[in-house]
N, C-alpha and C positions, 0 to 999 in steps of 0.2 A: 504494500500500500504506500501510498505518498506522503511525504511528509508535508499535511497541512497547512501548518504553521508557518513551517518554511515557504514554503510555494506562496501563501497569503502575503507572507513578509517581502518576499522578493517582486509580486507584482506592486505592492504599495508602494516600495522605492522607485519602478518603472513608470510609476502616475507624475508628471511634472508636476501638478495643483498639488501633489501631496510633498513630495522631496525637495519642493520648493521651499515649503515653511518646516519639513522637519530634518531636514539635510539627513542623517544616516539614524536618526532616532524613534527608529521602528523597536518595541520589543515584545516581541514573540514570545505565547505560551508561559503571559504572565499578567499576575493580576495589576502591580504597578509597577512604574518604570524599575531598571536597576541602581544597585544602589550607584550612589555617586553622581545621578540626575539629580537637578532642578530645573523650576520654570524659568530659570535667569538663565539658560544656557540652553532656551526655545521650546516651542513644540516638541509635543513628542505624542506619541500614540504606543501604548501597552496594549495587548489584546491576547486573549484567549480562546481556544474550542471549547463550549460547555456542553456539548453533544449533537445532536441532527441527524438526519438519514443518514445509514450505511450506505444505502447505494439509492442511485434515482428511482423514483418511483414507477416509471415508465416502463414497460415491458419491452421495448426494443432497447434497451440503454442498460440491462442490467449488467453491475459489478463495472461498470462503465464510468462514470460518474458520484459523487460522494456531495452530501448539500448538507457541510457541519453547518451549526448555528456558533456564531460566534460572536462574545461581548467583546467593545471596543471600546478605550478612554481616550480620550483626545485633550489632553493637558496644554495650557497654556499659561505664558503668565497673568493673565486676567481673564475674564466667563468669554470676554470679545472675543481676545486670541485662540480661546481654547474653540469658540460656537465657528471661528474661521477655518479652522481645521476640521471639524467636523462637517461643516458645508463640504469641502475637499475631499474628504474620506466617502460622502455620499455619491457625491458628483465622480470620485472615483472607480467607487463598487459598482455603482449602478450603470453607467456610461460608461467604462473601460473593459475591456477585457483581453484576455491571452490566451496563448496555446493550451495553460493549463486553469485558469479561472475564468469562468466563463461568464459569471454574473453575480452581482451581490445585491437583494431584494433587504432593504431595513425593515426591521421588524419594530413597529411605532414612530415616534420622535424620539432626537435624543435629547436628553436631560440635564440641564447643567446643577455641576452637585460638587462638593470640596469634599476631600479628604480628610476625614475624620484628626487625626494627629500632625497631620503638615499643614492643614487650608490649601493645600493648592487647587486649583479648579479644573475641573476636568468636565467634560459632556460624557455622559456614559450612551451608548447609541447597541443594539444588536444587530445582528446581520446575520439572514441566510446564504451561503455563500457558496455557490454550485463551482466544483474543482473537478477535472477529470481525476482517476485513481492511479493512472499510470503512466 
């Protein structure tokens, strides 16, 4: 199987509207940034797979295709910067796609909300996000 996260990670750097405002500060298969981030040293986007379809649902496509559901934080140093990068990550998922990601459908709005022990701000947003498996 494919690795997810990875594959997720590497098309989000290939969206210019997203690598524009987060230059390399993608991190993958985590609930917040690493350590040693702050919002004084930009955007950045933490994300995780919190489960989803094994394989597509469609009868010609099976073990073909995988549609995790996946939470995303879109950190900024203010609700602005963070809600700008979340616009980007939509406009991304949804509008972009590649060999191996084919679409990302948001599931609601995203929410802008701080972190409990730091306040930094972040939009918390989910996403269906249909990856081939191979």
């Amino acid at each position: 199987m494919v690795d997810v996260q990875g594959v997720i990670r590497t098309f989000l750097l290939a969206q210019s509207g997203i690598a524009n405002l987060v230059n390399t500060r993608v991190f993958a298969g985590r609930e917040v940034p690493a350590r040693g981030y702050a919002p004084a040293d930009g955007p950045a986007i933490a994300f995780k797979v919190r489960g989803g379809a094994g394989e597509y649902r469609g009868r010609d496509y099976e073990d073909a295709l995988i549609e995790p559901s996946v939470q995303f934080k879109c950190y900024g140093r203010s609700e602005i910067e963070a809600f700008e990068l979340y616009r980007a990550l939509v406009d991304g998922l949804h509008n972009g796609h590649s060999a191996t990601v084919l679409h990302g459908e948001e599931v609601g709005v995203g929410q802008p909300l701080e972190e409990a022990e730091t306040e930094w701000p972040f939009v918390l947003a989910f996403f269906d996000v249909m990856v081939r498996s191979s």
